[in-house]
N, C-alpha and C positions, 0 to 999 in steps of 0.2 A: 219694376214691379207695377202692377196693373193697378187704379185704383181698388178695384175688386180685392185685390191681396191685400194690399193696404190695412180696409175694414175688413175683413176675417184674421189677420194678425195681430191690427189692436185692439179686437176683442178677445183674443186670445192667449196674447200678452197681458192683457189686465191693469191697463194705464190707469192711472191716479183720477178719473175719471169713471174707472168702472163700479159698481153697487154690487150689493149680494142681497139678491131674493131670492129667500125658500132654497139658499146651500146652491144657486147656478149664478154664473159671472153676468152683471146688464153691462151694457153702454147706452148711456143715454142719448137718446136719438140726435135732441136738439145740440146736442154738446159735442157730437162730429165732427161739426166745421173746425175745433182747438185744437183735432189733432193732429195725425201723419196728414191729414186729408188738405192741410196748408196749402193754397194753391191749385187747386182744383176748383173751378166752377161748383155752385148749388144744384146747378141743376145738371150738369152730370154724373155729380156724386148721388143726387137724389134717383136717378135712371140707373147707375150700377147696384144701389142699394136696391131697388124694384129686382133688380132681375134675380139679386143673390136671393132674396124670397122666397121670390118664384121658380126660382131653381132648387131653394128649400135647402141651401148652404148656411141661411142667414135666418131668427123668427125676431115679428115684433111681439111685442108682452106689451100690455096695460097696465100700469102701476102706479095706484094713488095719482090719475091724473098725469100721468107721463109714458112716455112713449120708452120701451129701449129692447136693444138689439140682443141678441143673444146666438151662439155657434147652435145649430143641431148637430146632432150626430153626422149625420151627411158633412156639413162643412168642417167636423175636426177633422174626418176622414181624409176629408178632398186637402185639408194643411199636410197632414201624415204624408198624405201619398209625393203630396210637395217635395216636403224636407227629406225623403227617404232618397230623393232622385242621386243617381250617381254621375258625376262628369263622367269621359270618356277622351280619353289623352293615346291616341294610334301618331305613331311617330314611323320614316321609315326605316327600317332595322335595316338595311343595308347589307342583308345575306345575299347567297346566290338565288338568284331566282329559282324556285320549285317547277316551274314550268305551267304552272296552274293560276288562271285568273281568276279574281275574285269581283261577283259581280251584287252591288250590293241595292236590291231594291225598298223602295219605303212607301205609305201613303199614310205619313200619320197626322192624326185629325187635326183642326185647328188650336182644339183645347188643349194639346200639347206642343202647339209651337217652342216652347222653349225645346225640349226632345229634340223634335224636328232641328232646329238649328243647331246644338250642342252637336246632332251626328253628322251635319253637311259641314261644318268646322274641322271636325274629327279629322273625315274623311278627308278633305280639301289639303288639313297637316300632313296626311300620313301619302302623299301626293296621287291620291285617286284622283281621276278625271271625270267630271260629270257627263255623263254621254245624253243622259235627257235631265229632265229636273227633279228626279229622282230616282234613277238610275245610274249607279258608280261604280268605276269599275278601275281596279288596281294589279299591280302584280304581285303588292305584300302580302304577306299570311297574318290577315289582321283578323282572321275567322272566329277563332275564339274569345277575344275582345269583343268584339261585336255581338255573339251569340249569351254573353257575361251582360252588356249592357243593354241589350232588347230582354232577358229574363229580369233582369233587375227593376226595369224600367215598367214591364206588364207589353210589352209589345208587338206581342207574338202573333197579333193578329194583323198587325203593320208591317212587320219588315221579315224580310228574306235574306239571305246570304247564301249564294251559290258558287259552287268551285268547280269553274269549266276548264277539259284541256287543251279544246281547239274552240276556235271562232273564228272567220270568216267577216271581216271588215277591214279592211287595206287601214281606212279613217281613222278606225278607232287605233290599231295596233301604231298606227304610225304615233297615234295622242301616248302610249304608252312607253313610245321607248324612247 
């Protein structure tokens, strides 16, 4: 977990630590260092809190002289979208081959690197072969799985799955069989 997740979960959590002004959860700003944040430098916990801001996951409030953090809407959101994430468990099912390759492309952003790796694990199980670094290509019928876990996921704008019956690479078919 990122420091970044870190502070948007203990302020959303609501550690022993948090205040209530005017019915919304604070964390006091100064009082960060006590928590999950153990172990992390000041001053890159003060740069991840910068960006959560400015990214408008995160707002400071003024209060009687004190400083404290509080989720926007933006940042519940951006947990939500977190927690809803679904793993992705492709195994090979060890039927007859359909005769149909499955070729599976992605380029998802960095903000979703966990995604990204959750499906190059996937794939890697279910024993696709990486043919570029994002590009995999297998003989299972894992199409539906995968078409389940990119709708689930919102990533319809990242990833492809394609079911070819011929190709034409000595290379690759040889990686396949």
């Amino acid at each position: 977990m990122t420091i970044g997740e870190k502070v948007l979960k203990s302020i959303e959590l609501g550690t022993d630590l948090i205040y209530e002004i005017d019915n919304l959860k604070y964390l006091p700003y100064n009082l960060m260092w006590g928590t999950s944040l153990q172990g992390y430098s000041r001053k890159s916990t003060q740069a991840t809190l910068s960006r959560l801001v400015k990214a408008g996951l995160v707002k400071k409030v003024h209060h009687k002289e004190q400083v404290y953090l509080a989720l926007t809407e933006l940042g519940e959101g951006w947990l939500e979208k977190k927690s809803r994430r679904v793993s992705l468990k492709l195994s090979p099912k060890q039927q007859k081959w359909d005769g149909l390759y499955r070729f599976v492309l992605f380029d998802i952003p960095e903000k979703d690197r966990l995604l990204r790796d959750t499906l190059r694990k996937a794939l890697q199980a279910a024993g696709a072969v990486c043919w570029q670094k994002s590009v995999w290509v297998t003989k299972e019928n894992i199409t539906r799985e995968l078409g389940d876990f990119i709708d689930q996921n919102g990533l319809e704008d990242y990833c492809s799955v394609l079911e070819v019956k011929e190709i034409y690479s000595p290379k690759l078919i040889k990686m396949l069989s």
